[in-house]
C-alpha positions in Angstrom: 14.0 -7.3 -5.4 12.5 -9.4 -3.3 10.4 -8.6 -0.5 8.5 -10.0 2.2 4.7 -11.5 2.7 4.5 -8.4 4.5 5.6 -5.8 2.2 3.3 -7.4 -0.2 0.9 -7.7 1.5 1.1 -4.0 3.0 1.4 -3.0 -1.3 -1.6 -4.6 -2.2 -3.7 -2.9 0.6 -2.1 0.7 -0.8 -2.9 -0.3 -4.5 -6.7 -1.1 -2.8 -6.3 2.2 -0.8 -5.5 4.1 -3.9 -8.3 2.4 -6.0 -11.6 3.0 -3.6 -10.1 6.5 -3.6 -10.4 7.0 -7.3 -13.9 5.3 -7.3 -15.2 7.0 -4.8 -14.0 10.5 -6.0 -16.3 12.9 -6.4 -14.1 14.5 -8.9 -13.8 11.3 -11.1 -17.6 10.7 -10.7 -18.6 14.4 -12.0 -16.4 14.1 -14.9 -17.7 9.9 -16.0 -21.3 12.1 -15.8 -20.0 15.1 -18.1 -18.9 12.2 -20.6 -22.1 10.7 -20.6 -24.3 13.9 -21.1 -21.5 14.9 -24.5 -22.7 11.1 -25.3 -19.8 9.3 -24.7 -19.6 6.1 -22.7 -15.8 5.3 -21.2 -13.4 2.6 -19.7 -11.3 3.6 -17.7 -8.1 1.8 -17.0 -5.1 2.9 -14.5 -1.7 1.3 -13.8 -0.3 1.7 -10.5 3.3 0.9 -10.0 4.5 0.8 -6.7 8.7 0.9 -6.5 10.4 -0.3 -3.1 13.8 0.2 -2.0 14.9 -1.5 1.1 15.9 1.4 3.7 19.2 1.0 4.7 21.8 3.1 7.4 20.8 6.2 8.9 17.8 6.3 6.8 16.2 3.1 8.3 16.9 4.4 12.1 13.9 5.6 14.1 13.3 9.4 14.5 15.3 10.2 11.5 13.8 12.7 9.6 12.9 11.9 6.2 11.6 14.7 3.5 9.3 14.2 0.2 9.5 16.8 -2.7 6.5 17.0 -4.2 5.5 18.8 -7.2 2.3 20.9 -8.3 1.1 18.0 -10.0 1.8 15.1 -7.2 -0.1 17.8 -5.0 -3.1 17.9 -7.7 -3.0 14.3 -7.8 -3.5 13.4 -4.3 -6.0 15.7 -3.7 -8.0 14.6 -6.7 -7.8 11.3 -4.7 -8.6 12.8 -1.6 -5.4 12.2 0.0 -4.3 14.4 2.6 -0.5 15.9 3.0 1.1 17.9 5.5 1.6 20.6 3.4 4.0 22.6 5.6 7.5 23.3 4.3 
């Protein structure tokens, strides 16, 4: 698909979003520290893949209202990234 200078633009500032999250995580620093007391040096390496759809019909219209299902794990995830979620169903 392609996609505009600003959609990529506007994906490469949520791939840097999602990166200074990881590196500045608390969570991720504790554990890199845990690994280096049991001896143990460690790269880490993440791939991000970002999928876009174009919206289309009712789904691209203002005020509609649109729902994400999340599971446990998605909800583990971003809050080891601290990412916050409306977590009201």
């Amino acid at each position: 698909m392609d996609i505009n200078d600003d959609a990529k633009e506007i994906v490469q500032e949520l791939g840097a979003a999602i990166n200074a999250a990881v590196e500045s995580s608390s969570q991720v620093a504790e554990a890199i520290e845990r690994l280096r007391e049991a001896g143990y040096e460690m790269e880490l390496t993440l791939r991000l893949e970002i999928g876009l759809r174009e919206r289309d019909g009712e789904e691209a219209g203002e005020g509609g209202d649109a729902r994400l299902e999340l599971t446990d794990e998605d909800r583990r995830t971003l809050r080891s990234m601290k990412i916050r979620f409306d977590d009201a169903e």
